[in-house]
C-alpha positions as CSV (number, residue, x, y, z in Angstrom):
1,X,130.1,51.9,22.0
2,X,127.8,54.4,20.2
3,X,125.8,56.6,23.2
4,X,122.2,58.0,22.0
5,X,122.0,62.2,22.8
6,X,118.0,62.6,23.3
7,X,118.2,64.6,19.7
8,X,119.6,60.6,17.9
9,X,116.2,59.3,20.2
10,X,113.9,62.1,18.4
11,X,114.7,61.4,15.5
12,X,114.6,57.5,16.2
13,X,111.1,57.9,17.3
14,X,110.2,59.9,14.2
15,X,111.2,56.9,11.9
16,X,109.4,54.5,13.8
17,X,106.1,56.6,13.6
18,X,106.5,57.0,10.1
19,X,107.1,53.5,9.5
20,X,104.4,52.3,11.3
21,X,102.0,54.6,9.2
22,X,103.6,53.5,6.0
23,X,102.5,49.6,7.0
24,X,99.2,50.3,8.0
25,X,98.4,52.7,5.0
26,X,99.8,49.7,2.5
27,X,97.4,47.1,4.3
28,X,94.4,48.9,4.1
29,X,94.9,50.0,0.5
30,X,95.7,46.0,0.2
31,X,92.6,45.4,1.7
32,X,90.9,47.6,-0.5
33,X,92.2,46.0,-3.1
34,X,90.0,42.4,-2.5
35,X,87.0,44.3,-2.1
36,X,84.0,44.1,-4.6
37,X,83.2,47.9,-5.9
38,X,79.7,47.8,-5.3
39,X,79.5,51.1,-8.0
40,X,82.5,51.2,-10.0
41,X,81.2,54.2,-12.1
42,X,80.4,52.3,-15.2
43,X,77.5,53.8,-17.0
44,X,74.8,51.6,-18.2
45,X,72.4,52.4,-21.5
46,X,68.8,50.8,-22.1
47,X,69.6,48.3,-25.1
48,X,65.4,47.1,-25.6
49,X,62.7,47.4,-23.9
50,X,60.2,44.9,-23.8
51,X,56.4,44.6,-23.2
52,X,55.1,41.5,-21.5
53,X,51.4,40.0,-21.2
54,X,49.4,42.9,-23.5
55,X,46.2,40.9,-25.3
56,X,44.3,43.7,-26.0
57,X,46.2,47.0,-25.2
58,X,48.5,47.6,-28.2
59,X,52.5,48.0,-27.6
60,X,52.9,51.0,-29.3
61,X,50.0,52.7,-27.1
62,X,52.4,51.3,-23.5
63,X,55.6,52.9,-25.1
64,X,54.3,55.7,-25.4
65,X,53.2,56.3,-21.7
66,X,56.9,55.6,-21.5
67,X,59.8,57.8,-20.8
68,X,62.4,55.6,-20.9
69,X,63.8,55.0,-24.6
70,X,66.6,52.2,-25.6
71,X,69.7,54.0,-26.0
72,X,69.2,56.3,-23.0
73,X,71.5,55.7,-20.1
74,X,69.6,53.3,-17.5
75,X,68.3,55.3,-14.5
76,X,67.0,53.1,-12.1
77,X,64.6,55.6,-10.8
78,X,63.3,56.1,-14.3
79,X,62.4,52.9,-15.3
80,X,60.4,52.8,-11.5
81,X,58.6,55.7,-12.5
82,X,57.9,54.3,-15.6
83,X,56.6,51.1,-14.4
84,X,54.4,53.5,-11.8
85,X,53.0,55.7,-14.9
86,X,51.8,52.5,-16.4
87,X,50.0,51.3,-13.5
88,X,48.1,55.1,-13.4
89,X,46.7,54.3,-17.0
90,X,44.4,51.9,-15.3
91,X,44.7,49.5,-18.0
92,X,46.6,46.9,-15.8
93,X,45.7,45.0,-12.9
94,X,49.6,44.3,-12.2
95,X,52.5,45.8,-13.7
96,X,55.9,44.2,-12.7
97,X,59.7,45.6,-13.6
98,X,62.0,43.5,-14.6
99,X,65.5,44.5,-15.6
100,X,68.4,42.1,-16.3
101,X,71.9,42.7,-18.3
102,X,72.0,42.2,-22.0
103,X,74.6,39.2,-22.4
104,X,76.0,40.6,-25.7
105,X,76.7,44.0,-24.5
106,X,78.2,44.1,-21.0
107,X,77.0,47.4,-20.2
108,X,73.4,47.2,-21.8
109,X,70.4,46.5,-19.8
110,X,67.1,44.5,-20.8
111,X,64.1,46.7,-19.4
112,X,61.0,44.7,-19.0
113,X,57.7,45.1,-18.2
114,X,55.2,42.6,-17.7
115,X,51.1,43.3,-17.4
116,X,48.1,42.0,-17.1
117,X,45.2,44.0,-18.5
118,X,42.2,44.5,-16.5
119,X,39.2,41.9,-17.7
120,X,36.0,43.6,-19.9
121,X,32.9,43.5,-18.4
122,X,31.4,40.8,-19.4
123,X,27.8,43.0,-19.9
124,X,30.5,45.1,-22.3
125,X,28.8,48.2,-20.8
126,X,30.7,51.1,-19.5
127,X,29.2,54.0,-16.8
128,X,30.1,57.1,-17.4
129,X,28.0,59.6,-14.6
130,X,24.9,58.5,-16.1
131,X,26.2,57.7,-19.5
132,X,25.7,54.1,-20.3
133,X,26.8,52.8,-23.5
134,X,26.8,49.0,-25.0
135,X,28.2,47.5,-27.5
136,X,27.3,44.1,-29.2
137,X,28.9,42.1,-32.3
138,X,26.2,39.6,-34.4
139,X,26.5,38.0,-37.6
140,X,24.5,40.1,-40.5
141,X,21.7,38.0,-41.2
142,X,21.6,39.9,-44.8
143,X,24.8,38.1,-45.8
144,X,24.9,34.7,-44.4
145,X,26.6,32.3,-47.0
146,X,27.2,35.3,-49.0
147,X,30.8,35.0,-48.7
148,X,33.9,33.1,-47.6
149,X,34.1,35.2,-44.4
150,X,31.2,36.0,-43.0
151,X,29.9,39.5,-42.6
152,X,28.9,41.4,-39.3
153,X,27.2,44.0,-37.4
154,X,28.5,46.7,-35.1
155,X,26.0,47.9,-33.1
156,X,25.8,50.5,-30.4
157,X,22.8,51.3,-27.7
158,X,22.4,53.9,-25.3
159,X,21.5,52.1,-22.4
160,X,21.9,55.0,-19.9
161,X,19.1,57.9,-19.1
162,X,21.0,60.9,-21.0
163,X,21.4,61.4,-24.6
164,X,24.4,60.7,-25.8
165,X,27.3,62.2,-28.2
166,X,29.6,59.6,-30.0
167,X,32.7,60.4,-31.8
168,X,33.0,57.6,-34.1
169,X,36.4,58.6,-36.5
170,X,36.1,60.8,-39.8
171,X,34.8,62.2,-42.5
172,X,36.0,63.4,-46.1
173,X,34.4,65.6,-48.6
174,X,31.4,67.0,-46.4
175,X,30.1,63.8,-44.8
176,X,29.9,62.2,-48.4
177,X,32.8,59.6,-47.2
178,X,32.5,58.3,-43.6
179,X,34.9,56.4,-41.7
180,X,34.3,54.8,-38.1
181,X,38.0,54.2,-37.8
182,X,37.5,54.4,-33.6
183,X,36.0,51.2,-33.7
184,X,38.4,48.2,-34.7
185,X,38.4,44.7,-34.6
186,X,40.0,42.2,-32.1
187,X,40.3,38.4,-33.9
188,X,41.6,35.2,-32.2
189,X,42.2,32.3,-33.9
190,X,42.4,28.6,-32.6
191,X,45.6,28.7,-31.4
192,X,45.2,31.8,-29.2
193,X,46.9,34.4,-31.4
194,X,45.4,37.7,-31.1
195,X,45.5,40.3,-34.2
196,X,43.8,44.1,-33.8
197,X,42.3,45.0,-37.3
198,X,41.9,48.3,-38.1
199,X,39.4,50.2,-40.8
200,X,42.1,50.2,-43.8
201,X,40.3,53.2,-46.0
202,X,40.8,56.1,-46.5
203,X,44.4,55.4,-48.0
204,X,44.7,59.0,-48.5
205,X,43.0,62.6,-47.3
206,X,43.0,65.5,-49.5
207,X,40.3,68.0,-48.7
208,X,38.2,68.5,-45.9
209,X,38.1,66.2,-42.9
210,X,35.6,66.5,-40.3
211,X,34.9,64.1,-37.0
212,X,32.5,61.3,-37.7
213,X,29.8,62.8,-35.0
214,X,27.1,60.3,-34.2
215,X,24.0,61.7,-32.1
216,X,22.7,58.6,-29.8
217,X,19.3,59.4,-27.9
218,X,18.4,57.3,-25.0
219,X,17.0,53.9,-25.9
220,X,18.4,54.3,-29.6
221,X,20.6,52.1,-31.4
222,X,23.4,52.8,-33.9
223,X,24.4,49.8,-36.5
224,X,27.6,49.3,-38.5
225,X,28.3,46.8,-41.1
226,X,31.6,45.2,-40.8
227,X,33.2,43.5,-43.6
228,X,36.9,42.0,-42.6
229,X,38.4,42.1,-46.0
230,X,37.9,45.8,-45.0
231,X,39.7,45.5,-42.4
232,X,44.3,45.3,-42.0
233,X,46.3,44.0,-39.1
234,X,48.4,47.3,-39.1
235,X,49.5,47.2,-35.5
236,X,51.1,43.8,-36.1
237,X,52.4,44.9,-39.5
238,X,50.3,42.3,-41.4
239,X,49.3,44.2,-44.5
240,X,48.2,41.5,-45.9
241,X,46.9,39.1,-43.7
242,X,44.0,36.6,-44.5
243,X,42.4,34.3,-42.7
244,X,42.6,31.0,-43.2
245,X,40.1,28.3,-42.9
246,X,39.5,27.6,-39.2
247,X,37.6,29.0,-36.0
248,X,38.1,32.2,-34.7
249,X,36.6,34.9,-32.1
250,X,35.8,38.0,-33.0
251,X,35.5,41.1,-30.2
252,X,34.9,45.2,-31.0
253,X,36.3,47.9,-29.4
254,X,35.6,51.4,-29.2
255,X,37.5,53.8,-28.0
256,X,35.2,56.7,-27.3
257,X,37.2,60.3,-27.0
258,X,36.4,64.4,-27.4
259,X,36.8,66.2,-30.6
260,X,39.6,69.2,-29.8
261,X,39.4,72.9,-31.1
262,X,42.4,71.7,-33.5
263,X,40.1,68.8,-35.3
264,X,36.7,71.3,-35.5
265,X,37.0,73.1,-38.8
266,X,36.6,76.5,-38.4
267,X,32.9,76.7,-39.6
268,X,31.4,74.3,-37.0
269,X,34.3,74.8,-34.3
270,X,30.9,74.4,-31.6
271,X,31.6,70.1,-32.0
272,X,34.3,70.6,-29.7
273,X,32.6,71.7,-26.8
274,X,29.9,69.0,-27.3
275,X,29.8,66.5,-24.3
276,X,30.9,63.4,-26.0
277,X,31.2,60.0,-24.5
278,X,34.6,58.8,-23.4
279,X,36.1,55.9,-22.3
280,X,37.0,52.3,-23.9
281,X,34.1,49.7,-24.5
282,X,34.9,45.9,-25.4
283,X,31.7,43.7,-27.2
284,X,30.9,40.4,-26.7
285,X,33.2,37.3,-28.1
286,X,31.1,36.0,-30.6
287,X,32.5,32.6,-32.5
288,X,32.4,32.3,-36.1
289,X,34.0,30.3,-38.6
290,X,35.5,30.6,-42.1
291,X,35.0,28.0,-45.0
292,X,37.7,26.8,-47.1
293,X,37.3,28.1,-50.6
């Protein structure tokens, strides 16, 4: 017969105390252990991101409002303020975020955004204060069954009650060589697919280069001839694109803009506080079509 002293019962009592916390530490870190981490501290990087819904709007111009670049490590509260800074451009009436994982990288992530651009006026005439500009695309009734494609005209009317100030794109060798490279083409063919054209010349600038200034009094009208085989898909990296025999629909933009005190050459550095019209102006959709040869 063994008889406990109350310093055996102590230390008794210790034991159990500590055995009791041992079980109740292993089950909770058991527990734990079945749990879904929620953040398991695995960083994630941007592997593409796409654009979504742009007609008219190029995709290079929407990246660019973007901070977010593939390769950086995905922030959700970057691509949000991203998708915010998109809708601020006002070129959009909806700008959604969409972000999914890249199935052939586990920790890459597919950032997507998808728009819809706001619809032209149909009168394609903007308001600027007082400032009203149109702009209008017609066949050029000089060349009709002159050519293949046909030829057209450009032309631009101050609508408004205040003279106007137009900063149409450049100039080489002292006005000599003029270039309204601000104004480019929008062609849709038959089945839908939209290419921007842009003014391929000049290929190359040495010398002086001056802003193509145009001067457009109230009521006046300013005309440019437009010849497509003048004309290169660059945006959509078709050099050499041609178009084939078919329908199409041809729009002009313009996107009107202020000469800075970098672009004024020093003798006439007074263009760049000229009050030029601004803003983005879309033409009518005018159908045409091009004979086979």
């Amino acid at each position: 017969m063994i008889l406990a002293t109350s310093g055996t019962r102590s230390i008794l009592r210790a034991l159990e105390v500590c055995a009791t916390a041992g079980l109740f530490l292993f089950s909770a870190q058991a527990l734990e252990s079945q749990q879904p981490h929620e953040n398991d501290g695995t960083q994630h990087f941007i592997e593409r991101i796409e654009i979504v819904g742009n007609r008219r709007v190029q995709t290079e111009t929407i990246l660019a409002k973007l901070l977010s670049r593939p390769g950086d490590v995905y922030n959700p509260e970057a691509v949000q303020r991203d998708a915010q800074a998109l809708r601020d451009t006002g070129y959009f009436t909806e700008v959604r975020l969409r972000v999914t994982d890249d199935p052939d990288r586990p920790v890459g992530k597919i950032v997507a955004f998808d728009v819809i651009e706001k619809t032209p006026q149909s009168s394609a005439q903007m308001k600027l204060e007082n400032r009203e500009l149109s702009m209008t695309v017609h066949p050029d009734a000089t060349e009709v069954g002159q050519s293949r494609v046909p030829k057209f005209r450009v032309e631009l009317r101050n609508v408004g009650t205040d003279d106007l100030i137009l900063n149409l794109g450049i100039m080489l060798a002292n006005g000599h060589q003029q270039y309204p490279k601000n104004i480019v083409l929008i062609v849709t063919d038959s089945q839908g697919k939209v290419r921007r054209f842009d003014l391929k010349e000049p290929y190359y600038v040495a010398g002086r280069l001056d802003p193509l200034i145009v001067p457009l009094p109230v009521g006046s009208t300013f005309s440019i001839s437009v010849d497509l085989d003048k004309y290169w898909a660059a945006a959509s990296n078709e050099f050499e694109y041609k178009l084939k025999p078919g329908t199409y629909f041809l729009e002009a933009e313009f996107s009107g803009r202020a000469v800075t005190q970098q672009e004024a050459n020093l003798d006439v550095k007074g263009i760049a506080l000229m009050p030029y019209w601004t803003g983005n102006i879309i033409s009518n959709r005018l159908q045409f079509e091009v004979l086979s040869q």
